[in-house]
TORFIKOL-301202 format. One line per field, with one value per residue (C-alpha): residue in one letter; z negated, y negated, x. Coordinates in Angstrom, 2 decimals. Each point is the difference from the previous one (the first is absolute). Example, Ala and Ser with C-alpha at 12.3 -4.5 7.8 and 13.67 -1.06 7.14 Angstrom:
<sites>
r	(a, s)
z	(-7.80, 0.66)
y	(4.50, -3.44)
x	(12.30, 1.37)
</sites>
This chain:
<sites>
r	(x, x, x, x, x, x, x, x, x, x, x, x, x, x, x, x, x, x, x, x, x, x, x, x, x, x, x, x, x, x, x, x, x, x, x, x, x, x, x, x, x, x, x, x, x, x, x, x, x, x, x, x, x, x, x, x, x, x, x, x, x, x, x, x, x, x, x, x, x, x, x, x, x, x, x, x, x, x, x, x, x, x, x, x, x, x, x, x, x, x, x, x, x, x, x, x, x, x, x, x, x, x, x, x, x, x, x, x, x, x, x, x, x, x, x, x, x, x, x, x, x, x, x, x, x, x, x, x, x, x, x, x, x, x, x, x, x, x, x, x, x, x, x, x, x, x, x, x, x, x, x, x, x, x, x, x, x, x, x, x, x, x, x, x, x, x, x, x, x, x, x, x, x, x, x, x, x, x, x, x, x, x, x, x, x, x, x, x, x, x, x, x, x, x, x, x, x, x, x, x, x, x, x, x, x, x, x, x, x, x, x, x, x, x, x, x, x, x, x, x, x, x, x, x, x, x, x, x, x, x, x, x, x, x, x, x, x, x, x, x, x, x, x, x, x, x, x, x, x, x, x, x, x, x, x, x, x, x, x, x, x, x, x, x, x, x, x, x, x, x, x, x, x, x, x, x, x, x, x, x, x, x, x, x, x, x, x, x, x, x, x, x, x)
z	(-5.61, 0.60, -3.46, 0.88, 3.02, -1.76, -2.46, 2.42, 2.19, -2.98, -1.13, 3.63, -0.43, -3.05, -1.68, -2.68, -1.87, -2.92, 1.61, 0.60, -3.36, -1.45, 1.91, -1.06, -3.44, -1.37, -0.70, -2.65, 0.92, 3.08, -0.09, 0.76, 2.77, 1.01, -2.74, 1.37, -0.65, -1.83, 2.25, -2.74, 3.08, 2.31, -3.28, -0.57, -2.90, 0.21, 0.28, -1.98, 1.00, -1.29, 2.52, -1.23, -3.40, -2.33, -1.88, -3.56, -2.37, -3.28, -3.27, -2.59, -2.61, -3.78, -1.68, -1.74, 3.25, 1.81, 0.72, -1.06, 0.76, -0.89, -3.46, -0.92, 0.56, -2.16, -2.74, 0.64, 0.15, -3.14, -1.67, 1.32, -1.84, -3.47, 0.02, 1.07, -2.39, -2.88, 1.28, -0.22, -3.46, -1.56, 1.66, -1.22, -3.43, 0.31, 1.64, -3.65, -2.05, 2.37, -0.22, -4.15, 1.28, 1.40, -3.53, -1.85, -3.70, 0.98, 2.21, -3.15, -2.56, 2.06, 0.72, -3.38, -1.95, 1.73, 1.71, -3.67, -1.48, -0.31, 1.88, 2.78, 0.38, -0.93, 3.36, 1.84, -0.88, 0.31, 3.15, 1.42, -1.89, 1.89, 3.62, -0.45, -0.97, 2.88, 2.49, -1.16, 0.30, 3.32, 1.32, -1.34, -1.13, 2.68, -1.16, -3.26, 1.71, 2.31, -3.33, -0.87, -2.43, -0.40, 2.62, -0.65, -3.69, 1.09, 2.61, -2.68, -2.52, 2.72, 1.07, -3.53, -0.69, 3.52, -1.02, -3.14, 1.55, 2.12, -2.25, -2.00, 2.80, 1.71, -3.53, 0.82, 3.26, 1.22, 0.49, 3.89, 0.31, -0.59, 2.20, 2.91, -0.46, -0.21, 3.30, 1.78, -1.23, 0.72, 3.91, 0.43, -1.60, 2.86, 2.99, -0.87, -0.46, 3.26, 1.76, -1.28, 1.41, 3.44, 0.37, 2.26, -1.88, -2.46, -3.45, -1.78, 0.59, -1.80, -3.56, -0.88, 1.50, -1.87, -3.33, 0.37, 1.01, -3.74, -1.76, 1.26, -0.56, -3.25, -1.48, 2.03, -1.50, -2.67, 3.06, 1.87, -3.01, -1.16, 3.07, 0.41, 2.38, -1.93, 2.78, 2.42, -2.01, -0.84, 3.79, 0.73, -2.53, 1.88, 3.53, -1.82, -1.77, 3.18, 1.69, -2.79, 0.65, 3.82, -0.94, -2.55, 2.25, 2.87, -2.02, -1.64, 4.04, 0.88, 3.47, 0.31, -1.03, -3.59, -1.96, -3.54, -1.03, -0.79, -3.41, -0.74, -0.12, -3.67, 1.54, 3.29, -2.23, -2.38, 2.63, 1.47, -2.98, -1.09, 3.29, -0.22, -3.46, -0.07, 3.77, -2.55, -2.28, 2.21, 1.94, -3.36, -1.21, 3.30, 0.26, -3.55, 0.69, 3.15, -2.58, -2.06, -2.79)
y	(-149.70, -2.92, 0.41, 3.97, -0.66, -2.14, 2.64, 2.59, -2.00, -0.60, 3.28, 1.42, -2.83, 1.38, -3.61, 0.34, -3.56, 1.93, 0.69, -4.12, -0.73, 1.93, -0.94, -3.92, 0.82, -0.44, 2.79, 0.28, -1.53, -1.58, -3.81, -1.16, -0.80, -3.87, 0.02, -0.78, 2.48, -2.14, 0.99, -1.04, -0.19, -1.98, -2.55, -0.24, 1.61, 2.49, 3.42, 2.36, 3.25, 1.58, -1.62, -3.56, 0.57, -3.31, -0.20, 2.03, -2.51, 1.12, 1.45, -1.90, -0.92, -0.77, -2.84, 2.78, 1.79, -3.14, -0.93, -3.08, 0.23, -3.63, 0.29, 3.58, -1.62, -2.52, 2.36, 2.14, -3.15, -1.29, 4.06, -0.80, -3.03, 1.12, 2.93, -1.34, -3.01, 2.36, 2.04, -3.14, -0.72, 3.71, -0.44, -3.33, 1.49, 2.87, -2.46, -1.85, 2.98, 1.07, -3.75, 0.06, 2.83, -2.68, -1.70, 1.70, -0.56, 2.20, 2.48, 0.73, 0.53, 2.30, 2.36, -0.15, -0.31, 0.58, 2.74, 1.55, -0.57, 1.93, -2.82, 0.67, 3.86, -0.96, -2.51, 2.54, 2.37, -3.01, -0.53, 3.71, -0.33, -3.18, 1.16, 3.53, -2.14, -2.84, 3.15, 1.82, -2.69, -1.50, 3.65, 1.28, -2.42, -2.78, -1.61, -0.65, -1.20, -2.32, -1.80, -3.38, -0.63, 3.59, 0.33, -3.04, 1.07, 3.50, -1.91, -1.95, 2.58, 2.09, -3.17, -0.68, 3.19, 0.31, -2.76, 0.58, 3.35, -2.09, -2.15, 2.71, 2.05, -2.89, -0.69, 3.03, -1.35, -2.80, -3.55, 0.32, 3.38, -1.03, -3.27, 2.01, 2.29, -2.25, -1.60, 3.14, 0.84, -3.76, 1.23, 3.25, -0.73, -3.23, 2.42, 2.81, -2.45, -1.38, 3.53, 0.82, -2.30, -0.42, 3.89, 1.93, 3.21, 0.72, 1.03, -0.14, 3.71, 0.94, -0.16, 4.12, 0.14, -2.85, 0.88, 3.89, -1.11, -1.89, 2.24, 2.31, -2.40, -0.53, 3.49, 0.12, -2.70, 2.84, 1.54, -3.23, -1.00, 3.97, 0.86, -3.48, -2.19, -2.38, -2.85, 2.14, 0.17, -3.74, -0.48, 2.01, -1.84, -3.13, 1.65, 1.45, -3.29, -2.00, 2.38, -0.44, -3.81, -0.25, 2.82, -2.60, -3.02, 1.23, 0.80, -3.08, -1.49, 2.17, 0.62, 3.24, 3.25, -0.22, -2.97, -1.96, -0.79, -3.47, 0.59, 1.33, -2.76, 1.06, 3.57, -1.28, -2.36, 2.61, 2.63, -2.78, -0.91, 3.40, 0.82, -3.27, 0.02, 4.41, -1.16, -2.87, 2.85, 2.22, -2.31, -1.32, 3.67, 0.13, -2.76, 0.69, 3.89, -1.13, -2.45, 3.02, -1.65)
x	(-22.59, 2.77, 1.42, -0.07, 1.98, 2.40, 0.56, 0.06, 3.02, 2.19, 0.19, 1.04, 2.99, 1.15, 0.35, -2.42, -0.56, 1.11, 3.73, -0.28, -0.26, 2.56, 2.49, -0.93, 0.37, 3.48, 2.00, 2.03, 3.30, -1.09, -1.46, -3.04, -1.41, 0.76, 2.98, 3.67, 2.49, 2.87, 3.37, 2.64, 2.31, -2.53, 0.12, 3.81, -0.03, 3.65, 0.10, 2.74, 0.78, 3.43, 1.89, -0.80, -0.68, 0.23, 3.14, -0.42, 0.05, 2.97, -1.37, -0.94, 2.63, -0.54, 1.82, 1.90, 0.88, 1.86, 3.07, 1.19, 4.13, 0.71, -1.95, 1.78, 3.63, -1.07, -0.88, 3.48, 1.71, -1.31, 0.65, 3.94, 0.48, -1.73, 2.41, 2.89, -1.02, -0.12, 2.90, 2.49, -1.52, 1.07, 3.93, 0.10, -0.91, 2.81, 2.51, -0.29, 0.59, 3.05, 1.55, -0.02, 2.68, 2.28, 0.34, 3.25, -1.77, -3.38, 1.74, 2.48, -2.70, -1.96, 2.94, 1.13, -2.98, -3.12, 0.20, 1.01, -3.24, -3.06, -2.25, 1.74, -0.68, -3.64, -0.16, 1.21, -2.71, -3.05, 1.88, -0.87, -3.24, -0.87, 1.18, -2.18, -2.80, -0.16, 0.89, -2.89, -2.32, 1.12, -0.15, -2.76, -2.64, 0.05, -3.07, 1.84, 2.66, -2.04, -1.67, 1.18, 2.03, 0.44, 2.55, 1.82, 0.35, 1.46, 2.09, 1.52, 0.64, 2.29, 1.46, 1.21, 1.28, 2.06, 1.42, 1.24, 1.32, 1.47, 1.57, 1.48, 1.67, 1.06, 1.97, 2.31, 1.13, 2.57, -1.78, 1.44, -1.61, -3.21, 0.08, 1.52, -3.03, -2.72, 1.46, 0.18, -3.92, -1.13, 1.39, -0.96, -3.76, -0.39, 2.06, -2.75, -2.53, 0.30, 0.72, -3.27, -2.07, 1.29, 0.62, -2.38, 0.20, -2.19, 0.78, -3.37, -0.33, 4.02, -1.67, -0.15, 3.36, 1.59, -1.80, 1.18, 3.54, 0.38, -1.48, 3.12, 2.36, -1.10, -0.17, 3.49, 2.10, 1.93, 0.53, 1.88, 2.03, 1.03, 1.62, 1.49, -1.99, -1.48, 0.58, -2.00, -2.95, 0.21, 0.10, -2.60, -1.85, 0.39, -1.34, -3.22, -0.90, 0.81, -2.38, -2.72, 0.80, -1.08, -2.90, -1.29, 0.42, -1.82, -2.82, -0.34, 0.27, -2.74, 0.94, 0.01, -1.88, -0.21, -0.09, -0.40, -3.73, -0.10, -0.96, 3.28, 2.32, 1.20, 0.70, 1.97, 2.42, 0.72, 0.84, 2.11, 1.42, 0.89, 1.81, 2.21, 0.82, 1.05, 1.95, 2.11, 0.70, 0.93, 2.59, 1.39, 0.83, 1.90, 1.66, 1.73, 0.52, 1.63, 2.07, 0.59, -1.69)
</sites>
């Protein structure tokens, strides 16, 4: 009868035992009974919401993918001197062939009897021969041109022949004439080359323009001398070599947009070289037409 009772009295509460012991039993998500609830503020531990987020730290960067400015101007630095290095190596090269011109004996017997024979007409074809050659190989097949002693060997071979053109044209003209225009080349070449590298504007980018203005004055020059103005086209010369000049600096320098790989050393000093040595030529051929020579 008691336990009767007893049942009897819990169920008018409502709070069956059964209701008790469910809600002792841990839910899911909810600790157990007698377990602290770890407060990760009550511990000290911060919290970040998007206000105070920690700082993001920077992506990841590769050995390839750094900068290293001091180690890059090294290599450009060392890329300057090999050119130049090699670039004062051809002049000195053509400066000897020119100076033979100074001696009365050679510069006779090539006027007289040189340019007469066959072996000279035969140079002068080698001569094209070589410079289509080394063009078409600098231009067109870097990798070829980037293999040592490949380019040094092709470097060598225009070198000579420039300056045994050089030699023999320089023959045909007064001893003065020729010193008066290597002078005026020697300070035009350092003027531009200075003006190039301490000039903000940027001429990496004039190379179509500069390669399609030759090509007119090339297929032009009948033009210039028919109607009478050969001096203009000589002067013009000048401007558009000068140009090519500071073009060619600036991206040996690489300062600005474009710029020489380093690889192509043999490349920069024969663009250089070309653009000091046709600048000569063209200021000689002036200063005797202004002579009347």
């Amino acid at each position: 009868m008691e336990n009767n009772q007893y049942d009897n009295q819990n169920y008018q509460t409502g709070a069956p035992m059964m209701a008790n012991q469910q809600y002792n039993q841990p839910q899911y998500g909810q600790p157990q009974y007698g377990q602290p609830q770890h407060d990760q503020q009550q511990h000290g531990q911060p919290q970040y919401d998007q206000q105070y987020a920690p700082p993001e730290q920077p992506p990841y960067k590769g050995e390839e993918e750094e900068e290293h400015p001091s180690f890059d101007y090294a290599i450009r630095k060392g890329f300057i001197i090999k050119t130049y290095g090699i670039l004062l190596t051809q002049l000195a090269i053509t400066c000897f062939f020119i100076s033979l011109t100074f001696i009365p004996a050679i510069k006779n017997y090539v006027k007289d009897d040189l340019i007469q024979k066959p072996t000279t007409s035969l140079f002068l074809f080698v001569f094209l021969i070589v410079t289509i050659v080394v063009c078409v190989i600098f231009t067109c097949f870097r990798e070829k041109a980037r293999t040592f002693p490949l380019n040094y060997i092709l470097l060598f071979a225009y070198t000579s022949c420039m300056s045994f053109y050089c030699f023999l044209l320089c023959s045909f003209f007064d001893t003065a004439d020729v010193i008066s225009a290597a002078f005026l080349t020697f300070a035009a070449t350092v003027g531009l080359t200075i003006y190039a590298c301490r000039t903000k504007t940027d001429f990496t980018y004039c190379g179509a323009f500069l390669f399609s203005f030759l090509l007119i004055l090339i297929f032009s020059a009948c033009l210039f001398f028919w109607v009478g103005l050969g001096i203009l086209y000589l002067v013009l010369g000048v401007c558009i070599y000068s140009l090519y000049l500071i073009y060619d600096t600036q991206l040996i320098m690489g300062e600005f947009g474009n710029k020489y790989n380093i690889d192509d050393y043999c490349l920069a000093a024969l663009n250089l070289y070309i653009d000091i040595i046709y600048m000569f030529i063209k200021i000689l051929q002036i200063i005797a037409a202004a002579k009347g020579n």
